[in-house]
N, C-alpha and C positions, 0 to 999 in steps of 0.2 A: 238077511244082512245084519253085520251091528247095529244096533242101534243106542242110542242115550236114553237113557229114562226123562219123563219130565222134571222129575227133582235130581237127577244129577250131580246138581250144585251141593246139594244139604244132604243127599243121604250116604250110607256109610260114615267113610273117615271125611273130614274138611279141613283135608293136607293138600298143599300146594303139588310137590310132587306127585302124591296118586293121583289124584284130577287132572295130572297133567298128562298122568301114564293113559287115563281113562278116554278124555279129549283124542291124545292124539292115534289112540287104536280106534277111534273110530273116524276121526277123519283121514286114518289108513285105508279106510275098507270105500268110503268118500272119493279117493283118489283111483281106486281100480274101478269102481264101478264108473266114474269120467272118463278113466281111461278105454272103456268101452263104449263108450257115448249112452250111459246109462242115467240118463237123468233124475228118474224118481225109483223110489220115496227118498233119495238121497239128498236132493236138493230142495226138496220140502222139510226134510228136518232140519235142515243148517238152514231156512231160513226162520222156525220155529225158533231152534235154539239160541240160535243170533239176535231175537227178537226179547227173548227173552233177559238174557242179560244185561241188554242196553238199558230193558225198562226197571230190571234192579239198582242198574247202577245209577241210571235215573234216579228210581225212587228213596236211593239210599241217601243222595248227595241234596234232596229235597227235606230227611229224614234232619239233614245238621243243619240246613241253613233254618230250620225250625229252630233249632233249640237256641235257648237265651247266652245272652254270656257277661260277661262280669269284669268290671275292669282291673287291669294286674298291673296297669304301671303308667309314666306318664311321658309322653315325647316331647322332650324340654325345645325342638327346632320346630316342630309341628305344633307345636301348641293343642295336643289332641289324648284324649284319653289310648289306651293299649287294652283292647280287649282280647279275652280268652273264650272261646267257646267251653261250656261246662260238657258239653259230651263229647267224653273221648272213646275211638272205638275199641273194641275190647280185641283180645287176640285172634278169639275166630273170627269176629267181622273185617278183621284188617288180612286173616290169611284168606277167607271170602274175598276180600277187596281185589288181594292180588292174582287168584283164580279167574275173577273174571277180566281183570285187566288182561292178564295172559289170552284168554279165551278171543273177544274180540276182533284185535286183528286177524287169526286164525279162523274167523268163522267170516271175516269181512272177504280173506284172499282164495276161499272157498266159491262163498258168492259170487265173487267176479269169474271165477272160471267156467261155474256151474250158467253165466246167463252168456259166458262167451260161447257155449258149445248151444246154449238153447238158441241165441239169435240166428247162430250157423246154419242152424237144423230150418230154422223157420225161414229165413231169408231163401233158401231154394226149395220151398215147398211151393206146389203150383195150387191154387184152388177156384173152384170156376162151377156158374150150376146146370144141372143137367136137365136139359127142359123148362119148361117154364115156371116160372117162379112164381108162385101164388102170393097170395096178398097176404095171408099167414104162414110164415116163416118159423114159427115156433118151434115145431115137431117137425119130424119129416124124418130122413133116410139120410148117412154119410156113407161115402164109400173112399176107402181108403188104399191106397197102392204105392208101393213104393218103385218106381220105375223100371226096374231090373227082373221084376216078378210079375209075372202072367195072373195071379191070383188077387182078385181084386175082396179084400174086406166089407162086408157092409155091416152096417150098425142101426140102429133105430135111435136117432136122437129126440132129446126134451130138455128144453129150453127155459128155469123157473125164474122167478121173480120172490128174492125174500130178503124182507127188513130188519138191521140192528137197530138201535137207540139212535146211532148216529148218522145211518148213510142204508140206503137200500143197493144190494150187491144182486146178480146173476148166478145162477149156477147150469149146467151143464151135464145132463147125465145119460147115458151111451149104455145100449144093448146089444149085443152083439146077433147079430141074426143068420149069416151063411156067407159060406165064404165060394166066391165063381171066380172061374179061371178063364181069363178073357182073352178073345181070339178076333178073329176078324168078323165073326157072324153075331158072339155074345160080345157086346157094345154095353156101354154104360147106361142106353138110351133103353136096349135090348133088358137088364137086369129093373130098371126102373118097373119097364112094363108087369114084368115075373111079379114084382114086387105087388104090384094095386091087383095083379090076381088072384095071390095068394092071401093078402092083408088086406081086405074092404073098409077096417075100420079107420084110414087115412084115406077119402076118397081123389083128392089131389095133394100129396105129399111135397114138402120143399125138400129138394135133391141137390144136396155135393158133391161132387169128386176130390178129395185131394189127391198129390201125386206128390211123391219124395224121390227125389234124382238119386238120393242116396238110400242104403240099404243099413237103418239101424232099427234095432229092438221096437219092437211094436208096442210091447204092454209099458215096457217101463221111460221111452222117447217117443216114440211119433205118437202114437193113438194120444196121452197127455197132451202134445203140443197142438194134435191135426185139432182137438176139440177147446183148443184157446181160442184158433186159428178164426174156427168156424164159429166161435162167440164174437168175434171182432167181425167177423165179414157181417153178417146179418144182423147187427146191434143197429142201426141206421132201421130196419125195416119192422122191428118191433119193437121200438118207439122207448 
């Protein structure tokens, strides 16, 4: 797909209009792939890049209230000095100014579209576990199906634990292991079993099913969303 480079903003030309040609061919390509219910890498870069310019403009507007200034006149009703800030911004910083100002609400009414199709998705996903659930939730096995298809996904999930400076976060990371086509004899109960014969090194694995009523893209909508899903359902059980 299109994509924006990191520097976007600064490289090449830092003209209003080509930034603007550049932005909005790619939040053209932004809009087909929603319009497929294609949620990532699309809505992971608009929320990158929306992130990013806040914290410019942020840090630019941090940048003046910095600098000194110097009084230029006198308010004879106010009884108060009239100060002037000594820094003024120079031509590209102010056609910067106005690229990102442009950018912003376009990357705001992106977002909203991109979390109104993710709640969608997520709000009729069923998820529920399969067998007993052991006391280590960590690792274990997803299985993934989207209602309308007899073929049930599995995955091997791993559950980590890693710290910033600021806040310790989760992460989530999915292997894909074989894909069964489920009938009235192979069961989820049935696939589970297959699984601890074939893989001894989880001797009691913790098992999911998700289920999607609806039928979208697996790599780039469900399987992303099924594996948020399953970071919230078992966040309670490993502490």
């Amino acid at each position: 797909m299109l994509t924006l480079g990191d520097n976007w903003l600064t490289e090449k030309h830092i003209d209003f209009e080509y930034k603007k040609y550049v932005l909005l061919a790619f939040l053209q390509q932004v809009d087909k792939d929603f319009e497929l219910q294609k949620l990532y890498p699309s809505l992971r870069e608009i929320i990158k890049h929306y992130r990013q310019v806040v914290a410019i403009k942020e840090k630019k507007e941090e940048l003046y209230n910095a600098f000194p200034a110097k009084a230029t006149d006198v308010d004879a009703e106010k009884m108060q000095l009239v100060y002037e800030k000594i820094f003024h911004d120079s031509k590209l910083m102010q056609e910067l100014e106005t690229i990102i100002n442009f950018s912003i609400p376009h990357f705001e009414n992106h977002l909203a579209e991109g979390k109104k199709i993710y709640d969608a998705i997520e709000s009729q996903l069923n998820i529920f576990p399969v067998g007993v659930v052991p006391l280590r939730c960590k690792e274990g096995y997803l299985f993934i199906r989207d209602g309308k298809n007899a073929d049930t996904k599995v995955y091997e999930y791993d559950i980590t634990l890693f710290e910033q400076s600021d806040a310790k976060y989760r992460g989530i990371h999915t292997e894909y292991i074989k894909t069964w086509e489920t009938d009235l004899s192979i069961t989820y109960q049935h696939i589970k079993l297959e699984l601890l014969k074939e893989k001894q090194d989880i001797p009691n694995p913790a098992t999911y099913a998700i289920e999607s009523e609806w039928v979208v893209p697996l790599e780039e909508t469900l399987l992303p969303i099924a594996k948020r899903c399953l970071m919230k359902y078992v966040e309670g059980s490993i502490g």
